[in-house]
N, C-alpha and C positions, 0 to 999 in steps of 0.2 A: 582505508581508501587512499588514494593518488594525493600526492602533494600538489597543493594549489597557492598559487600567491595572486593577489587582484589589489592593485592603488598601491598606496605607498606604504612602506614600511620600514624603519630604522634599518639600521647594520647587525646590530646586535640584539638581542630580546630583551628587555625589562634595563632599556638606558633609555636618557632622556633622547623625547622626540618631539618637537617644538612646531607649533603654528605659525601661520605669518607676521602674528601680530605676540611672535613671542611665547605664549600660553602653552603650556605643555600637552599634546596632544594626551586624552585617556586611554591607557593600555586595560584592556579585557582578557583575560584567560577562558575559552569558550571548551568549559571539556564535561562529558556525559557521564564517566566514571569515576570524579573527583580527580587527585592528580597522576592515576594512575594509566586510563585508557588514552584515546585518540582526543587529540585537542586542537584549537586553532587560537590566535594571539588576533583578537583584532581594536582599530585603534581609532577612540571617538573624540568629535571634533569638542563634544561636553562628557559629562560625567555620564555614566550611563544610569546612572543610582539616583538623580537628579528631579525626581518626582514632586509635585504638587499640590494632586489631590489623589488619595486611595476610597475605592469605592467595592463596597460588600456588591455581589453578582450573583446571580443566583447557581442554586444545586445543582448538579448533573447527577441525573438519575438517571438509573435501568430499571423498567419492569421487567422481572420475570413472568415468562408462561411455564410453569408448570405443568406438564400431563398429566405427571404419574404415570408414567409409561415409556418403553425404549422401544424407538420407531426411526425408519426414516423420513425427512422433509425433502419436498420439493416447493420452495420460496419464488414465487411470480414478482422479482423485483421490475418486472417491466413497468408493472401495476403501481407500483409506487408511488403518492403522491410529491408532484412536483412541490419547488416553492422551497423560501428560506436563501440564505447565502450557505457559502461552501463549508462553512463549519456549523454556525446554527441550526440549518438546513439535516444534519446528516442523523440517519436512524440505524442504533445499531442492533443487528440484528440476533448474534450470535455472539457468546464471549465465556473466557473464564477469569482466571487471575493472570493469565499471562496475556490475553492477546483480548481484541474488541472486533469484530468485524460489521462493516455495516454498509450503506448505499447512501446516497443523495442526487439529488435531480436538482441543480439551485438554478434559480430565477433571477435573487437578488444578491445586489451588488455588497460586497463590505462595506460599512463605514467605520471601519477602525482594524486597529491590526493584532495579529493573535499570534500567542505564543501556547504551544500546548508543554506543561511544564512537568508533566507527569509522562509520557509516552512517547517513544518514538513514532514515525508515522508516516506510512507508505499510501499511497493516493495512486489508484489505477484510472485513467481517463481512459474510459468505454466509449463517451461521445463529447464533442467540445472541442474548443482551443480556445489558448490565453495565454497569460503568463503570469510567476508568480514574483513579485518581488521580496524579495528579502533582505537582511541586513547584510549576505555574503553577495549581492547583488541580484541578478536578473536571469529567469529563468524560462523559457519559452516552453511550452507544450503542447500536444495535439495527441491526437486519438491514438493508443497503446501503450503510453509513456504510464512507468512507473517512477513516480516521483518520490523521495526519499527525502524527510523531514527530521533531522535531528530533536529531541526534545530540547526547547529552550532558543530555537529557532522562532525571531521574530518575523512576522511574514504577513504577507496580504495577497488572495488570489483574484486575481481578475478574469471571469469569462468575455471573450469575445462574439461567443455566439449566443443564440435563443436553447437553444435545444443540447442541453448538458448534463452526462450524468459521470458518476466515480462510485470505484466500489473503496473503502476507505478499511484501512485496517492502523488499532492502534495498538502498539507493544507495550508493556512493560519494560522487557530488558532490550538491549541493544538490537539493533536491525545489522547483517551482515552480508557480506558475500562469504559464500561456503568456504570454509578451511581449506574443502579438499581441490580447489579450484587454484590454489593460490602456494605460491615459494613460502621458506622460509622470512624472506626480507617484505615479502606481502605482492611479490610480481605475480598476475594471470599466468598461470600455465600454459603450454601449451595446448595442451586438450580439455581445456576450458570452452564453454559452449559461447563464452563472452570474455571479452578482454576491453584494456585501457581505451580502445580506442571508441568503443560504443557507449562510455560515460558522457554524458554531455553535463558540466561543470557550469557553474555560475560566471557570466558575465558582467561586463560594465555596461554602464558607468554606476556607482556604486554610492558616494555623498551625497546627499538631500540634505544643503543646509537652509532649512525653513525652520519660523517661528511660528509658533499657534496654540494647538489645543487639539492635542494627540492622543488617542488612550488606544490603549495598548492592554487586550484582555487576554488573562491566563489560567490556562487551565492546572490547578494543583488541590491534591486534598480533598476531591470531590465538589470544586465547588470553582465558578470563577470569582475572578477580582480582577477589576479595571486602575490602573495607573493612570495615571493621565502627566504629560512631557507639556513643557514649551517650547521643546525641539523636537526636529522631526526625529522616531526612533532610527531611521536609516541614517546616521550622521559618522558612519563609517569611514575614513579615509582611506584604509589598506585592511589587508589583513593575511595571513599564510595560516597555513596548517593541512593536515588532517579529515576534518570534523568541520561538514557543512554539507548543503543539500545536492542533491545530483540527478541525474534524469536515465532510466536506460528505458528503451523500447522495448518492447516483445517481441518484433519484427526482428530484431536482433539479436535474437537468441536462435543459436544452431543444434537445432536438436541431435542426436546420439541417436543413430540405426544401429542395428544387429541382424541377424540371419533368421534370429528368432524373437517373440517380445518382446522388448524391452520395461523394466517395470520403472513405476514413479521417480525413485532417485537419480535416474540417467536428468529428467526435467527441472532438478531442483534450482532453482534461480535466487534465491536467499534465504537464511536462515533467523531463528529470533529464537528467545529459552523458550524451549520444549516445544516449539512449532518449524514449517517449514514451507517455505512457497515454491511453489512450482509451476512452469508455461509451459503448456501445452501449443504445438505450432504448426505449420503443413509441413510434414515429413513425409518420406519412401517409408511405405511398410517393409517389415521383413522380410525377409530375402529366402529363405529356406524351401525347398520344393514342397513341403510338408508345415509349414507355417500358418499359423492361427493368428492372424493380425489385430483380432480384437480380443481385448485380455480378460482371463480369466478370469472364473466367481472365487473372491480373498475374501475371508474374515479378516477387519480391523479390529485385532483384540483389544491392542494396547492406544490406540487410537483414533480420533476421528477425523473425519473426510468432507472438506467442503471442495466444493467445485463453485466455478462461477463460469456461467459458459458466455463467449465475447462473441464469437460468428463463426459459420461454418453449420456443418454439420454436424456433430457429435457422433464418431464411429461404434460406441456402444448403446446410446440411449434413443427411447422415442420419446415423442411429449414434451421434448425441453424444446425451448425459446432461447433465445438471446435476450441476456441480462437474467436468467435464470439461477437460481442458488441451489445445489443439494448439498443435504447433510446426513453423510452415512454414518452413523455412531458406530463407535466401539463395540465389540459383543457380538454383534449380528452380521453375517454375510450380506454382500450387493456384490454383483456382477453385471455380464452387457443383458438388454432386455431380449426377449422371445425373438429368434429369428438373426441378431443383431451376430450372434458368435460364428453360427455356420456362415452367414452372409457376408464377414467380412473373408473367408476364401477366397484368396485370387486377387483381390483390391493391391491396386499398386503404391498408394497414398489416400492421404485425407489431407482434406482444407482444413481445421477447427482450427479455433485458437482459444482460450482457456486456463485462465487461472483456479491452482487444485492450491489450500491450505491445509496439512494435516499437522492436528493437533494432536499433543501426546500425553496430555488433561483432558478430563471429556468437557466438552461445550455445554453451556446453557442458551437456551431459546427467548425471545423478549415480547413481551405485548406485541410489538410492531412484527416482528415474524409471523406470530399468529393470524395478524390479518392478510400477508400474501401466503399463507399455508395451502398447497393441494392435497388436501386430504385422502385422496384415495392414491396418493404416492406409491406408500406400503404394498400395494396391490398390483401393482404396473407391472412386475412379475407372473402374472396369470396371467395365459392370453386372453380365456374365456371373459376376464375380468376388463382386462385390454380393450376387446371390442368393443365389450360394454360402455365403456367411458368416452372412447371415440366414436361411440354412435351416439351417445346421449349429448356429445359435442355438436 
């Protein structure tokens, strides 16, 4: 990512940097890959190591649903129930060893601040606004922002409205912008669908020097554990680097026309090991006299296909909703529904917007998927069947 500096910071890295009162300000090494990846230096007004009371938290658990069967889902996150704050709050719905994907609708407020210490961690705001504050300072959001959470990111999300949901995906390995988007020295290309200029970076003001009774829960190891500070964990005075959290809209991603379809990877908007995300946005269909705008039926051999539909219409599907999940596994062909491929002829664009994750591990399904499951999914390929379901609707 983009070098960022925010407060104050020495001349040199790792020399003494002194408070008002004398005390040597604490230097932090904030980096994801140990010392070899992207890192940022930042510098507290205490120790940051300076804890009181440590406190056992409980498990984090996934139930599996198992079929016994390879099928497609269609996931009714509309249905969701609300309630919880933005981390306790979230149900994940789908996962493997690399990635977690899941929904929350929160109600309630934090009372404390979380670091997840295990996963990177991307947050799509479908409905909402707020803002997040963090140790690298202050972050504003509102509806299509993909917000980008380093693991080990201390943070606190605040909603300012009633009515708030996020689709949440956690990594394993690092979250990136795609290679092929980017220079050697790490500059946006030119025919990058995004550039430096649609990051929106953490702000001030950055210090909270309070005294209290702070805890600060972390996710590691399958399990949390609460810290608890007599200073506030925000007690940052500066800091540069790398490695910290950042904001891009989906508004701001320029999708890639052709003459003819174009397939998934012209959409890809970040990458992660062995996955990949993708936004879908209002584009010109293709251009060709002889042009088929809605794409074709793929087998996903080697991978699976989550969609997540945000608004619009969806130029291949019927039946979906907004806040909708499908999951097309590995193995088995999906294509547009009945009618959906001849009818886009002639279409000059579509509205949709739409986040697509393709996994290149197959996904597992969770208790919590099982209850927004549309079980005659599978079948929405028959018209006969089709009717059927929309008459019995």
């Amino acid at each position: 990512m983009i070098y960022h500096q925010l407060g104050k910071v020495p001349h040199k890295r790792h020399t003494q940097f002194r408070r008002p009162d004398g005390e040597l300000y604490q230097e932090e090494l904030f980096g994801a890959e140990g010392f070899h990846g992207n890192s940022s230096l930042l510098y507290h007004h205490n120790p940051p190591t300076k804890t009181f009371k440590v406190e056992k938290g409980k498990e984090v658990t996934i139930e599996e649903w198992d079929e016994g069967m390879l099928r497609h889902h269609h996931l009714r996150t509309a249905n969701v129930a609300e309630g919880g704050d933005p981390v306790a709050g979230r149900k994940v719905l789908l996962y493997n060893n690399d990635i977690q994907i899941g929904v929350v609708c929160p109600t309630d407020p934090m009372d404390y601040y979380y670091k997840n210490g295990e996963h990177d961690e991307l947050l799509f705001i479908h409905e909402g606004k707020g803002y997040i504050q963090t140790m690298f300072g202050k972050l504003d959001f509102g509806y299509g922002d993909y917000i980008f959470i380093p693991r080990g990111t201390i943070y606190q999300m605040v909603f300012e409205t009633k009515k708030n949901r996020i689709l949440t995906v956690d990594s394993t390995g690092p979250i990136r912008v795609p290679d092929k988007y980017l220079t050697e020295k790490g500059q946006f290309l030119e025919h990058s669908p995004y550039c430096e200029r649609d990051i929106r970076r953490p702000e001030g003001p950055i210090f909270v020097n309070k005294e209290g009774k702070f805890e600060v829960r972390i996710k590691k190891q399958g399990r949390y554990t609460s810290y608890w500070y007599k200073h506030h964990p925000f007690d940052v005075v500066g800091w540069d680097g790398y490695l910290y959290p950042w904001i891009f809209n989906i508004r701001d991603f320029e999708p890639i026309n052709g003459r003819i379809h174009q397939p998934p990877p012209v959409h890809q908007t970040f990458e992660g090991t062995n996955y990949v995300v993708c936004s879908f946005c209002p584009r010109k269909f293709s251009y060709h006299p002889q042009s088929i705008p809605a794409p074709y039926a793929h087998s996903n051999v080697d991978s699976d296909e989550v969609l997540y539909y945000v608004e619009g219409e969806f130029m291949s599907r019927k039946g979906i909703e907004e806040a909708s999940i499908t999951q097309h596994p590995g193995g088995i062909p999906h294509g547009p529904h009945p009618g959906k491929y001849e009818g886009s002829i002639g279409k000059e664009s579509t509205d949709e917007y739409a986040v697509m994750i393709d996994t290149f591990h197959p996904l597992k399904l969770t208790t919590e998927a099982h209850k927004l499951d549309d079980a005659s999914y599978p079948y929405s390929w028959n018209e006969e069947t089709e009717q059927k379901v929309e008459a019995d609707e």
